[in-house]
N, C-alpha and C positions, 0 to 999 in steps of 0.2 A: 832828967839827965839824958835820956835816952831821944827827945825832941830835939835836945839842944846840941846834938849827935847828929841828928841825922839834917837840922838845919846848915849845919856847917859841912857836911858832906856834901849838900845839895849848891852850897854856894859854891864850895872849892873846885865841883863835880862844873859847873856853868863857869866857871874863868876858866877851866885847861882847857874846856870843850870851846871856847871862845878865841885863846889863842892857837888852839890846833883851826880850828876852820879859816882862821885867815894867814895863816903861813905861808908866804912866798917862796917861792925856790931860789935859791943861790944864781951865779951867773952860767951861760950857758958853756960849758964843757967843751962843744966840740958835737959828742955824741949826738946831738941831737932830741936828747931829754926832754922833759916837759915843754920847754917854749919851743919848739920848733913846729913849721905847720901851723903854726893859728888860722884860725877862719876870720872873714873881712867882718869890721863891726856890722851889723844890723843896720842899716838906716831905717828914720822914724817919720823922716821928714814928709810922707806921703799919705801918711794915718794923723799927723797932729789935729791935723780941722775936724776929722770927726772927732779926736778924743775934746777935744775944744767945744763943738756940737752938741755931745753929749754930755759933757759935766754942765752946761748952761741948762739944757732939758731936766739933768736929776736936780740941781738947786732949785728952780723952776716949782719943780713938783712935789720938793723937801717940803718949798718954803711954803705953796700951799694946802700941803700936810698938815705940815703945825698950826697953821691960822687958823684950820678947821675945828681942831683939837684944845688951842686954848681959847 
């Protein structure tokens, strides 16, 4: 009884924990509340070729990992 307690506290406890962390805010007010001010996206466009670079080098090295291995 006491597992089957604290199983179901652990799932209930991970869905309100799930919809609290992605809650939006309503529309903006006026005051200037949470969306006012945002900073500009990130661009990625200038790191994609190494990230491209290097996942080729880790597959690369994965794959002859494993042929060593089996």
């Amino acid at each position: 009884m006491k597992n089957k307690a604290l199983y179901l506290f652990l799932i209930g406890l991970f869905l309100l924990v799930d919809f609290a962390a992605f809650a939006q805010p309503g529309d903006d007010d006026g005051s200037g509340g949470l969306e006012g001010n945002d900073p500009p996206p990130a661009p990625i466009n200038g790191q994609i070729l190494w990230l491209g670079l290097l996942a080729i080098v880790f597959a690369y090295y994965t794959i002859q990992r494993y042929r060593k291995i089996a």
